[in-house]
mmCIF file of the N, C-alpha and C atoms, coordinates in Angstrom:
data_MODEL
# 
_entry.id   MODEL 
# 
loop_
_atom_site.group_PDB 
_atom_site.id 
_atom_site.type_symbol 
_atom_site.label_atom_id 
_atom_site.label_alt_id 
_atom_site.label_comp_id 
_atom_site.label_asym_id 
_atom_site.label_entity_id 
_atom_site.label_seq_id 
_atom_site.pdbx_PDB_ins_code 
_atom_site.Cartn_x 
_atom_site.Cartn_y 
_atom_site.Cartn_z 
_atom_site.occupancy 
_atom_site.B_iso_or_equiv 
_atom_site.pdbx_formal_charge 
_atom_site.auth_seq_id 
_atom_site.auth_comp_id 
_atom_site.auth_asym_id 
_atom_site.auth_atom_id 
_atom_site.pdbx_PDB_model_num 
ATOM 1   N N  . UNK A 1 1  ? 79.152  16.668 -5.825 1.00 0.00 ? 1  UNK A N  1 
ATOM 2   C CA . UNK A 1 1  ? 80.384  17.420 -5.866 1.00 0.00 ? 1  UNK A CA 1 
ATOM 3   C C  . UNK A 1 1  ? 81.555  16.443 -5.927 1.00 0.00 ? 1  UNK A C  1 
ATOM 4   N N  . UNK A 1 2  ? 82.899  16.772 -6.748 1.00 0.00 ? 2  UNK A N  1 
ATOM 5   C CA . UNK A 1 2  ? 83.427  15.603 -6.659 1.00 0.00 ? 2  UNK A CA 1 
ATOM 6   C C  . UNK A 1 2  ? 85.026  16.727 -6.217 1.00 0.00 ? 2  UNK A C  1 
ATOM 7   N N  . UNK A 1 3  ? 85.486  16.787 -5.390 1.00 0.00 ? 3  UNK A N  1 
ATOM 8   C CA . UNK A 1 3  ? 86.491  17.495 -4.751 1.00 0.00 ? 3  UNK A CA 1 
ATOM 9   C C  . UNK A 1 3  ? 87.793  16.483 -5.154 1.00 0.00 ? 3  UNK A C  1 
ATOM 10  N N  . UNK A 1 4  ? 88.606  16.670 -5.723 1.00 0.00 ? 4  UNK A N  1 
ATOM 11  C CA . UNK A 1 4  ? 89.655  16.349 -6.088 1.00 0.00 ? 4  UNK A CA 1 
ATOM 12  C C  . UNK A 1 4  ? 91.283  17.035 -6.127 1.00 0.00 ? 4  UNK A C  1 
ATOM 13  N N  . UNK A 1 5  ? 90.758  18.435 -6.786 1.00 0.00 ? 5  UNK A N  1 
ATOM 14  C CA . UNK A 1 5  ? 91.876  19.390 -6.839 1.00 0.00 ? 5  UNK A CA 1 
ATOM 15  C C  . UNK A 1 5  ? 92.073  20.086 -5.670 1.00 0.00 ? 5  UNK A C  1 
ATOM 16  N N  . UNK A 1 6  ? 93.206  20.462 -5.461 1.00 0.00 ? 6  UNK A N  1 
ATOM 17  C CA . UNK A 1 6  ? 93.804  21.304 -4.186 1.00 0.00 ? 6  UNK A CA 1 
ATOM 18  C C  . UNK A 1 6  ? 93.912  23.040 -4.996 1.00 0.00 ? 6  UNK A C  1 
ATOM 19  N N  . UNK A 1 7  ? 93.987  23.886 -3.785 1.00 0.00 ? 7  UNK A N  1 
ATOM 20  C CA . UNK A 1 7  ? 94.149  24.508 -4.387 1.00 0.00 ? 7  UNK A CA 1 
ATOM 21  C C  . UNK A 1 7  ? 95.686  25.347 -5.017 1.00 0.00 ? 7  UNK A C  1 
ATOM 22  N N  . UNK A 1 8  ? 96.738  24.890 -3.973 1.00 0.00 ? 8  UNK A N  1 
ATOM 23  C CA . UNK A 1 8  ? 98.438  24.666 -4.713 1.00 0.00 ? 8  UNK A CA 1 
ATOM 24  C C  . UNK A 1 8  ? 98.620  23.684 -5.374 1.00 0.00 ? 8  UNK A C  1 
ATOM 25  N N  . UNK A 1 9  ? 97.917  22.426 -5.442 1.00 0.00 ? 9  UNK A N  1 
ATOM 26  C CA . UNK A 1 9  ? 98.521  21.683 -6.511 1.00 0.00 ? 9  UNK A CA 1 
ATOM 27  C C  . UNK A 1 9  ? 98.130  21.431 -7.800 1.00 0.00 ? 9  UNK A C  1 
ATOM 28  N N  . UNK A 1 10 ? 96.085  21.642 -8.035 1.00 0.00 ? 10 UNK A N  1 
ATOM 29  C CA . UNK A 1 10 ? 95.468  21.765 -8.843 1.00 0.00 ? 10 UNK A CA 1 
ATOM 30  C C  . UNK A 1 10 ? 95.026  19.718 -8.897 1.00 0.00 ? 10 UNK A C  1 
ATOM 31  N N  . UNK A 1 11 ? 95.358  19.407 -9.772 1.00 0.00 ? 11 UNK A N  1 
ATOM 32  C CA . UNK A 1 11 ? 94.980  17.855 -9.902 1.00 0.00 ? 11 UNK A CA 1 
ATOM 33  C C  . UNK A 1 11 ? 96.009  16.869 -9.700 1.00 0.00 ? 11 UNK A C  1 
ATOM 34  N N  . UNK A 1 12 ? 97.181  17.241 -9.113 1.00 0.00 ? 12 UNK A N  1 
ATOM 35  C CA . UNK A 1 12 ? 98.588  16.358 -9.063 1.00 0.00 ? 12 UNK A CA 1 
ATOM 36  C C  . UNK A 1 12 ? 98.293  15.794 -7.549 1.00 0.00 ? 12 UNK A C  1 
ATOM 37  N N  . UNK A 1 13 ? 97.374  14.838 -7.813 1.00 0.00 ? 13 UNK A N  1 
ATOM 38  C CA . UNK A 1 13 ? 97.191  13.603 -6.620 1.00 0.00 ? 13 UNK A CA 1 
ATOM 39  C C  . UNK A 1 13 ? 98.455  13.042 -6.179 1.00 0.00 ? 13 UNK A C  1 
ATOM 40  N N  . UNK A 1 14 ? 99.645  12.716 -6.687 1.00 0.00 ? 14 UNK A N  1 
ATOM 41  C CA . UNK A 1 14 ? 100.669 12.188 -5.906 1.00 0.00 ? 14 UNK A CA 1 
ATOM 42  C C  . UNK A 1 14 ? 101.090 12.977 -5.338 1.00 0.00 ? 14 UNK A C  1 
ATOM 43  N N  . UNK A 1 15 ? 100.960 14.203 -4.864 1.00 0.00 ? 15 UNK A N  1 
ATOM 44  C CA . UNK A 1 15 ? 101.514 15.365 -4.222 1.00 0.00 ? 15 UNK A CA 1 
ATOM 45  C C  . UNK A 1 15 ? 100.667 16.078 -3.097 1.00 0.00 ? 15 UNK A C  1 
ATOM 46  N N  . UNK A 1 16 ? 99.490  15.347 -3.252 1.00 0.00 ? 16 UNK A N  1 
ATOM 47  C CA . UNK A 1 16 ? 98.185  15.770 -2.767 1.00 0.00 ? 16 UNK A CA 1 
ATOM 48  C C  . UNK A 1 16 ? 98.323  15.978 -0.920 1.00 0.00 ? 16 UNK A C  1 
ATOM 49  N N  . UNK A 1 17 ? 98.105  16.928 -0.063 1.00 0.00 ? 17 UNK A N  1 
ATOM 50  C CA . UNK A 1 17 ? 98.451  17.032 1.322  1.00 0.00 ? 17 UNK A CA 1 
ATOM 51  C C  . UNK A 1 17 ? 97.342  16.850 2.064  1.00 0.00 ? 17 UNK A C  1 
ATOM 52  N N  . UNK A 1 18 ? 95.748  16.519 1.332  1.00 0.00 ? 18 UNK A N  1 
ATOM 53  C CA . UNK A 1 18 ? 94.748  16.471 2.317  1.00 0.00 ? 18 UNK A CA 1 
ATOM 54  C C  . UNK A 1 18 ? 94.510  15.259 3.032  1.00 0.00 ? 18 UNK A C  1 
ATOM 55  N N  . UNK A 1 19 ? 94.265  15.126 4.047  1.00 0.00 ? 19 UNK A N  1 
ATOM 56  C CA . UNK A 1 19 ? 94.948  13.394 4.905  1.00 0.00 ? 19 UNK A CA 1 
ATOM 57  C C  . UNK A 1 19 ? 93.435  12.789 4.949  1.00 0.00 ? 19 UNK A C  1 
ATOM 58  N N  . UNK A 1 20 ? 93.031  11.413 5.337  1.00 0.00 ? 20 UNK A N  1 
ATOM 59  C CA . UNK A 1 20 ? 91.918  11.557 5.895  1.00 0.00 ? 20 UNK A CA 1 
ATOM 60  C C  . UNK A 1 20 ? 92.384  10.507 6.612  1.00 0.00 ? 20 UNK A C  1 
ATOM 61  N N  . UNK A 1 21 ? 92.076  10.634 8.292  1.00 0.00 ? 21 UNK A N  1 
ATOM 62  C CA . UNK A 1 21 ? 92.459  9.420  9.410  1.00 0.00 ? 21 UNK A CA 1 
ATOM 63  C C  . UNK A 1 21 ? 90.971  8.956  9.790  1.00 0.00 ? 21 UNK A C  1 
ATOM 64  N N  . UNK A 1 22 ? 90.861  7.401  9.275  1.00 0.00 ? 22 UNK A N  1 
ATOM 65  C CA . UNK A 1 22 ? 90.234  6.683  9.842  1.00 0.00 ? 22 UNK A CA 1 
ATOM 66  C C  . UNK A 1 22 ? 89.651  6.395  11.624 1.00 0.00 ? 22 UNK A C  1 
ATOM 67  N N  . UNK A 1 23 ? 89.052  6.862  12.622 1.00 0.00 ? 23 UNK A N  1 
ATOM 68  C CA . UNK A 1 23 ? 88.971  7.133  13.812 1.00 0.00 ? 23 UNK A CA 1 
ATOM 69  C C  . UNK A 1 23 ? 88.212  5.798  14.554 1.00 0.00 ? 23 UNK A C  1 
ATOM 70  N N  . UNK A 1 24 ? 88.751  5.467  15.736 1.00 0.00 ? 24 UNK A N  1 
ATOM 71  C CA . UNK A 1 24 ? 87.985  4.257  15.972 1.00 0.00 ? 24 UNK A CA 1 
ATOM 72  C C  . UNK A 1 24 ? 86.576  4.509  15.865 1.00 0.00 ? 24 UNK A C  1 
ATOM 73  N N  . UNK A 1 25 ? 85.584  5.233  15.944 1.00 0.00 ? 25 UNK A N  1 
ATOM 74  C CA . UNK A 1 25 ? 84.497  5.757  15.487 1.00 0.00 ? 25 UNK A CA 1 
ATOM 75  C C  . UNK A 1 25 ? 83.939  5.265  14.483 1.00 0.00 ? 25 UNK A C  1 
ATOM 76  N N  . UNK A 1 26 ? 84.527  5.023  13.130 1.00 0.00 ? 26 UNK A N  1 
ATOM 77  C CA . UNK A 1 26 ? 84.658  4.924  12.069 1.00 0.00 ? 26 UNK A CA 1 
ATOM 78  C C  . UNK A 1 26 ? 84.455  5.746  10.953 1.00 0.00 ? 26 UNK A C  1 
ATOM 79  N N  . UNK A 1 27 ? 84.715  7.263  11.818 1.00 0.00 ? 27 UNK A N  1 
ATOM 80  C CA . UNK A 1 27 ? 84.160  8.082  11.123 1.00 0.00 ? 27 UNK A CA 1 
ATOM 81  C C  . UNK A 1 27 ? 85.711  8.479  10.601 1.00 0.00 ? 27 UNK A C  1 
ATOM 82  N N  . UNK A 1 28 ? 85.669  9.364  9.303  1.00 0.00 ? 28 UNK A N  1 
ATOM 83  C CA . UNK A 1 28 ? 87.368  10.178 8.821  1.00 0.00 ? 28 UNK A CA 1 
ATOM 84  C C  . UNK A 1 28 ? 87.438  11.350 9.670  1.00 0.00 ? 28 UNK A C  1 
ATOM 85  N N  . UNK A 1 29 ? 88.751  11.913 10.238 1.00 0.00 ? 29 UNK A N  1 
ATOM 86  C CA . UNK A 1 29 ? 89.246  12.841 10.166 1.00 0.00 ? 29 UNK A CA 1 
ATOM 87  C C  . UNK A 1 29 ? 89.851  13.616 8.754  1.00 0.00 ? 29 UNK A C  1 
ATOM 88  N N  . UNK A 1 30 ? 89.457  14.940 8.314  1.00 0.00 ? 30 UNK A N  1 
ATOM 89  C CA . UNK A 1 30 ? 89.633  14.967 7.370  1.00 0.00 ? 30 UNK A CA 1 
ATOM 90  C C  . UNK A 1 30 ? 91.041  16.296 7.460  1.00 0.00 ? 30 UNK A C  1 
ATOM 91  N N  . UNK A 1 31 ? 91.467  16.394 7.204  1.00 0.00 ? 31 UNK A N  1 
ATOM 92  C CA . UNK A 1 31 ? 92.770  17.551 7.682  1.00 0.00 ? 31 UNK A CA 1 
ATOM 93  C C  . UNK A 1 31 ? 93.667  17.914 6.338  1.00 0.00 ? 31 UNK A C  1 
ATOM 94  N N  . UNK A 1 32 ? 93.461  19.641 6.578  1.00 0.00 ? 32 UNK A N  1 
ATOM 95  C CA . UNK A 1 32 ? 94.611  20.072 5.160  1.00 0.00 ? 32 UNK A CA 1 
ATOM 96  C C  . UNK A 1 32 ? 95.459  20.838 5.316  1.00 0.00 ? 32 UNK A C  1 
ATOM 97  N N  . UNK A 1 33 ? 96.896  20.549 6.146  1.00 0.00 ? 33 UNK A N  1 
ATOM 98  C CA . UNK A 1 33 ? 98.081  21.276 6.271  1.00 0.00 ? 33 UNK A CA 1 
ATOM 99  C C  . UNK A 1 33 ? 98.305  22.927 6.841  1.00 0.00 ? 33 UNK A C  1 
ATOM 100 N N  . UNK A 1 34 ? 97.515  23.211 5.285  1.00 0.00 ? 34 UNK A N  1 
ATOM 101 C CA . UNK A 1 34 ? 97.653  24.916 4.751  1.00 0.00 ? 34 UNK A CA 1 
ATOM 102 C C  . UNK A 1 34 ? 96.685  25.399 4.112  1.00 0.00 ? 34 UNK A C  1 
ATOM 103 N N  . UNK A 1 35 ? 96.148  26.308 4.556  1.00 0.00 ? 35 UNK A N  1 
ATOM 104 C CA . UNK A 1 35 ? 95.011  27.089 3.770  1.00 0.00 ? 35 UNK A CA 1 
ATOM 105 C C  . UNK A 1 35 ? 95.200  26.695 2.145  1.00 0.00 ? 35 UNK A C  1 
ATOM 106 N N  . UNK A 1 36 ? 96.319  26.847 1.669  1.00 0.00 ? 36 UNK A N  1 
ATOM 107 C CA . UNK A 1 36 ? 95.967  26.486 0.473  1.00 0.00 ? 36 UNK A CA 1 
ATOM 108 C C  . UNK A 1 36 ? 96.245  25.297 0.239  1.00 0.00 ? 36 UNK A C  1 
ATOM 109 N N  . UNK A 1 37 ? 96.279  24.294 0.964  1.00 0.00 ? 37 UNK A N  1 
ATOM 110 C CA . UNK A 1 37 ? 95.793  22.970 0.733  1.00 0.00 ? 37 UNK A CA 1 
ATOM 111 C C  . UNK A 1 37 ? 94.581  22.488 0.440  1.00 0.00 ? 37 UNK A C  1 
ATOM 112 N N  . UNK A 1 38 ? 93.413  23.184 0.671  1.00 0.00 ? 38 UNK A N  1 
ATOM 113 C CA . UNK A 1 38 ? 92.183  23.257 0.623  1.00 0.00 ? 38 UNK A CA 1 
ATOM 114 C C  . UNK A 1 38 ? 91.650  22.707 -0.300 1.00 0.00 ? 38 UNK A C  1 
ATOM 115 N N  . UNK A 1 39 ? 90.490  21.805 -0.491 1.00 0.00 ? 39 UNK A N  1 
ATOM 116 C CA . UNK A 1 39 ? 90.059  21.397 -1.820 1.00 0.00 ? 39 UNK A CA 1 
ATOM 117 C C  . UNK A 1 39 ? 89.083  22.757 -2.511 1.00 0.00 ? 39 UNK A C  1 
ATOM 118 N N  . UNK A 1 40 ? 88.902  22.324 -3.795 1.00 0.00 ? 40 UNK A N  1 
ATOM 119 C CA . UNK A 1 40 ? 87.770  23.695 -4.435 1.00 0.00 ? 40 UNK A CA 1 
ATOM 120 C C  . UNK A 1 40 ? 87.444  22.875 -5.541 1.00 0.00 ? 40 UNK A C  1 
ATOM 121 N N  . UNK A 1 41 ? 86.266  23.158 -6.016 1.00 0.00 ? 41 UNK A N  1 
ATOM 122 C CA . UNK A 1 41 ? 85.109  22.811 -6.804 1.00 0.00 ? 41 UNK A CA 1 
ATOM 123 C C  . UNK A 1 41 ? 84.482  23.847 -7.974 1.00 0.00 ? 41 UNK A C  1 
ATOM 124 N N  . UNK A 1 42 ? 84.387  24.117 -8.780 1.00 0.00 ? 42 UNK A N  1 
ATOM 125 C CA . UNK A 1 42 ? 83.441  24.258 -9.586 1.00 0.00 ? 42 UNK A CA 1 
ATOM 126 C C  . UNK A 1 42 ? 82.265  25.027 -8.940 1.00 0.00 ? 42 UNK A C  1 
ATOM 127 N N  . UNK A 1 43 ? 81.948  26.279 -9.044 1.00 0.00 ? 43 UNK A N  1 
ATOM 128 C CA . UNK A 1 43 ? 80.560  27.167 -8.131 1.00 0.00 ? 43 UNK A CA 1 
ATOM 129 C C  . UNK A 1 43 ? 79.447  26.231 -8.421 1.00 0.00 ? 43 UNK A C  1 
ATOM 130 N N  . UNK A 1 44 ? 78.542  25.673 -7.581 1.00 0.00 ? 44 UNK A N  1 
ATOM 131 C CA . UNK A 1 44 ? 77.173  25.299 -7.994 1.00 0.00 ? 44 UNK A CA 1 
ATOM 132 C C  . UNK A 1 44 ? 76.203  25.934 -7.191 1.00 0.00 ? 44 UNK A C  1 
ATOM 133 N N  . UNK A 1 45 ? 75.186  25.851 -8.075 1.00 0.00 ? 45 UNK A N  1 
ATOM 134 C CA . UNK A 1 45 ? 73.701  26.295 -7.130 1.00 0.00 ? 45 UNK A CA 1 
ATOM 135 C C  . UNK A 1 45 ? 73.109  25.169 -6.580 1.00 0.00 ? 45 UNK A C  1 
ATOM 136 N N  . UNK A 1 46 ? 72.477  25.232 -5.226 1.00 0.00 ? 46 UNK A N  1 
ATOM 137 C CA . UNK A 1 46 ? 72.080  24.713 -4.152 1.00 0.00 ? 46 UNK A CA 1 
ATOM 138 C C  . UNK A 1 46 ? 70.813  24.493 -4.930 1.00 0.00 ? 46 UNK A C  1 
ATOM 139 N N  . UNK A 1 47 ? 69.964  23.148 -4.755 1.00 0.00 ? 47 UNK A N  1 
ATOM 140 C CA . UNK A 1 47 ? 68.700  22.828 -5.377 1.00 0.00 ? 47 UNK A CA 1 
ATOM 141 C C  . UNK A 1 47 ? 67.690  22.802 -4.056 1.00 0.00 ? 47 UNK A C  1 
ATOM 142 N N  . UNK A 1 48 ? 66.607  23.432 -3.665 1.00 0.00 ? 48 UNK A N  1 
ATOM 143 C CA . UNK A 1 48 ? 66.084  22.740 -2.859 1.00 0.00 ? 48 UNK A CA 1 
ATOM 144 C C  . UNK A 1 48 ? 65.400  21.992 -2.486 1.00 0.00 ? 48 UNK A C  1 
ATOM 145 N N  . UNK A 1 49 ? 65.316  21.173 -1.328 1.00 0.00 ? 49 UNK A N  1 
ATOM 146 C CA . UNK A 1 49 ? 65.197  19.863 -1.122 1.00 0.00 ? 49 UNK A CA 1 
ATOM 147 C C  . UNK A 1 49 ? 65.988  18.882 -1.733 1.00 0.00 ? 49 UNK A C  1 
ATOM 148 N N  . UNK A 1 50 ? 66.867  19.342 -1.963 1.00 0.00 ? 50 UNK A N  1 
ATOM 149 C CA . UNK A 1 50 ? 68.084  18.408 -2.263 1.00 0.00 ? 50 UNK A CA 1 
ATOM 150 C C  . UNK A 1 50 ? 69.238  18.339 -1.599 1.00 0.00 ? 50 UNK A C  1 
ATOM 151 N N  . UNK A 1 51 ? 69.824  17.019 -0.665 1.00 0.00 ? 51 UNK A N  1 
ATOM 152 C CA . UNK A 1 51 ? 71.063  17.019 -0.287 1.00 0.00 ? 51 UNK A CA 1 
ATOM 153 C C  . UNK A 1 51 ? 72.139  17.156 -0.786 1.00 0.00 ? 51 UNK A C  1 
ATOM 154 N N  . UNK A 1 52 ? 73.427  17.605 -1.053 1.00 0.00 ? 52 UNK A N  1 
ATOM 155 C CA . UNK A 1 52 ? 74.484  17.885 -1.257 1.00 0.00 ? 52 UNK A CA 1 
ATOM 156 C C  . UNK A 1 52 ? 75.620  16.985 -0.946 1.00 0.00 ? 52 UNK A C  1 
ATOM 157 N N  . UNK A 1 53 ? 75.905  16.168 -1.675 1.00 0.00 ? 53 UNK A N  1 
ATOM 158 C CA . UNK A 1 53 ? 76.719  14.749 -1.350 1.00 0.00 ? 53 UNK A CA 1 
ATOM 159 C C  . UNK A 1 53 ? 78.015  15.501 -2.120 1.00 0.00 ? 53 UNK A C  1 
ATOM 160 N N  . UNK A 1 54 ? 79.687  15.228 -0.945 1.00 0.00 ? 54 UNK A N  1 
ATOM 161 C CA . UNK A 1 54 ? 80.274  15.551 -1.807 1.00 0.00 ? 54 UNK A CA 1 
ATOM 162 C C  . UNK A 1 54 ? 81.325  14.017 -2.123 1.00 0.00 ? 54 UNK A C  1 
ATOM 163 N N  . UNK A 1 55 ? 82.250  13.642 -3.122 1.00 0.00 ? 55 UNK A N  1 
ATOM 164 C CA . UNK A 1 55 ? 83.558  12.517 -2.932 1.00 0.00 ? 55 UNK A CA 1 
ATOM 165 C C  . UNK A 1 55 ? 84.756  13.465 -2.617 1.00 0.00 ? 55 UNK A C  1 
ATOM 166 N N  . UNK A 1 56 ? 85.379  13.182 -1.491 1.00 0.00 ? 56 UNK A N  1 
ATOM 167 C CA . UNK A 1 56 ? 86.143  13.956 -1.248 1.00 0.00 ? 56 UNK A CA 1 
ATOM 168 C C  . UNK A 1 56 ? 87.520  12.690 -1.536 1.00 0.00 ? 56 UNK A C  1 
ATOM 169 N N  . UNK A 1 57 ? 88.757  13.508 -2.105 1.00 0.00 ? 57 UNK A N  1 
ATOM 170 C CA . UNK A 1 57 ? 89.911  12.680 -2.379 1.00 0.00 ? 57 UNK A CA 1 
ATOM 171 C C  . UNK A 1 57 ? 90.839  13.053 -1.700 1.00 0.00 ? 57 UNK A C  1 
ATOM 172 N N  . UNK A 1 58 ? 91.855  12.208 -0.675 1.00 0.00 ? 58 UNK A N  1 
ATOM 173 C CA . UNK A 1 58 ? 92.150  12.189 0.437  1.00 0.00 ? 58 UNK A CA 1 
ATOM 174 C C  . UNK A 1 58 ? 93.698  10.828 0.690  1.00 0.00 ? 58 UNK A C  1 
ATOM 175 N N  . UNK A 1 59 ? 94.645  11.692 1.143  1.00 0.00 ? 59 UNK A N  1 
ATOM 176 C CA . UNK A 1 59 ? 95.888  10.294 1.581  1.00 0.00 ? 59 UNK A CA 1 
ATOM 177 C C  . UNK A 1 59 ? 94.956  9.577  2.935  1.00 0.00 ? 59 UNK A C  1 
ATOM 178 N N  . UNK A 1 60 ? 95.411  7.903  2.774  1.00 0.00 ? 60 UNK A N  1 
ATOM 179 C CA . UNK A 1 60 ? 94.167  7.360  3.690  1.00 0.00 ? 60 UNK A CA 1 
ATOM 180 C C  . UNK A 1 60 ? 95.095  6.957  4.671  1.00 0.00 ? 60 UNK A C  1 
ATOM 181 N N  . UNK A 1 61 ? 95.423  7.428  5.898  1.00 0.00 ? 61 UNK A N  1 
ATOM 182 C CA . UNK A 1 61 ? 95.697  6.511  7.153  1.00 0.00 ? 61 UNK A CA 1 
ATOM 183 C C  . UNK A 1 61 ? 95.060  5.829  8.067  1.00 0.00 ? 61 UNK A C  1 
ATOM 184 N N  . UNK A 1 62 ? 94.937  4.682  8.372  1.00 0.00 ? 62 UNK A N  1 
ATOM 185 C CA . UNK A 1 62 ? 94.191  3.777  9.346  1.00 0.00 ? 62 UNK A CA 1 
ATOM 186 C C  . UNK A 1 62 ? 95.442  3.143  10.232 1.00 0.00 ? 62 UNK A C  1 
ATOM 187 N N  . UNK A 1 63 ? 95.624  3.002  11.195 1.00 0.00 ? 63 UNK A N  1 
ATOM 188 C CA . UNK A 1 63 ? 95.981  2.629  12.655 1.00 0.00 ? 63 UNK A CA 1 
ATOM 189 C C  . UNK A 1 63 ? 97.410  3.485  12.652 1.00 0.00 ? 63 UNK A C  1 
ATOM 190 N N  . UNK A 1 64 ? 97.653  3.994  11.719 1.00 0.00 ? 64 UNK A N  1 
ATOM 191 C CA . UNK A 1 64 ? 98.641  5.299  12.274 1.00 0.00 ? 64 UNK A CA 1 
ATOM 192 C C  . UNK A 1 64 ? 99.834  4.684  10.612 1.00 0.00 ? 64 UNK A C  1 
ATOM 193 N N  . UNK A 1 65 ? 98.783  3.935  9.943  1.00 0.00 ? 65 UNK A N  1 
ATOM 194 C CA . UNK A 1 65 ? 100.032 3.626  8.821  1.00 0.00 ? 65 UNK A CA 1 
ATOM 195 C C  . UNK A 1 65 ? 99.195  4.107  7.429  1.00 0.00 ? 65 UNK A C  1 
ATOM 196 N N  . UNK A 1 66 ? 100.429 4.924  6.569  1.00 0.00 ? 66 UNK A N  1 
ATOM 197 C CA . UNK A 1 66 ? 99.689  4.994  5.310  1.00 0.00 ? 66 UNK A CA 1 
ATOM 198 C C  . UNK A 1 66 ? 98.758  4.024  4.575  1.00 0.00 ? 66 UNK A C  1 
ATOM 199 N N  . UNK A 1 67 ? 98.013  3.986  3.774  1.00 0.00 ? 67 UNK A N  1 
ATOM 200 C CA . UNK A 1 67 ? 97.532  3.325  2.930  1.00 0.00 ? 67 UNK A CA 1 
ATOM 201 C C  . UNK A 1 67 ? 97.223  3.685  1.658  1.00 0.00 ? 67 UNK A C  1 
ATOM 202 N N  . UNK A 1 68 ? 97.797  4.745  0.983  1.00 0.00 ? 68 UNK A N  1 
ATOM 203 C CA . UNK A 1 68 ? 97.807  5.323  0.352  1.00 0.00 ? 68 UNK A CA 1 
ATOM 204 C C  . UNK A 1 68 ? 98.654  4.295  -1.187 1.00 0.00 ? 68 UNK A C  1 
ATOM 205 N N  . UNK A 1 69 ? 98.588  4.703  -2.579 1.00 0.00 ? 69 UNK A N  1 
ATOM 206 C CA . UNK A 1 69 ? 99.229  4.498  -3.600 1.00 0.00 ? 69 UNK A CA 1 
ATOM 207 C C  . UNK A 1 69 ? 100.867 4.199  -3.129 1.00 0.00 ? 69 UNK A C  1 
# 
């Protein structure tokens, strides 16, 4: 799955509101404003025995500072 578009902005990445915060964990927080901030995809069918990997596209903060474009 490759999640890119929002669903108010469509593909306009410089405008993009979904955050993802780096956690000492090292895991992301992933966070989207407004319901329709939401990412959306393309319907697919589920294969089974197959995992579901998605790339999710995301403004990147790590220690509380953008890192973003």
């Amino acid at each position: 799955q490759f999640c890119l578009a929002e669903l108010r902005r469509g593909l306009d990445i410089f405008r993009m509101k979904t955050s993802a915060t780096l956690l000492p964990t090292g895991e992301f927080d992933l966070h989207m404003p407004l319901p329709s901030d939401a990412k959306f995809m393309p319907p697919t069918i589920p294969v089974k025995g197959l995992s579901c990997i998605a790339v999710v596209f995301a403004q990147l903060y790590m220690d509380g500072e953008f890192r973003g474009p």
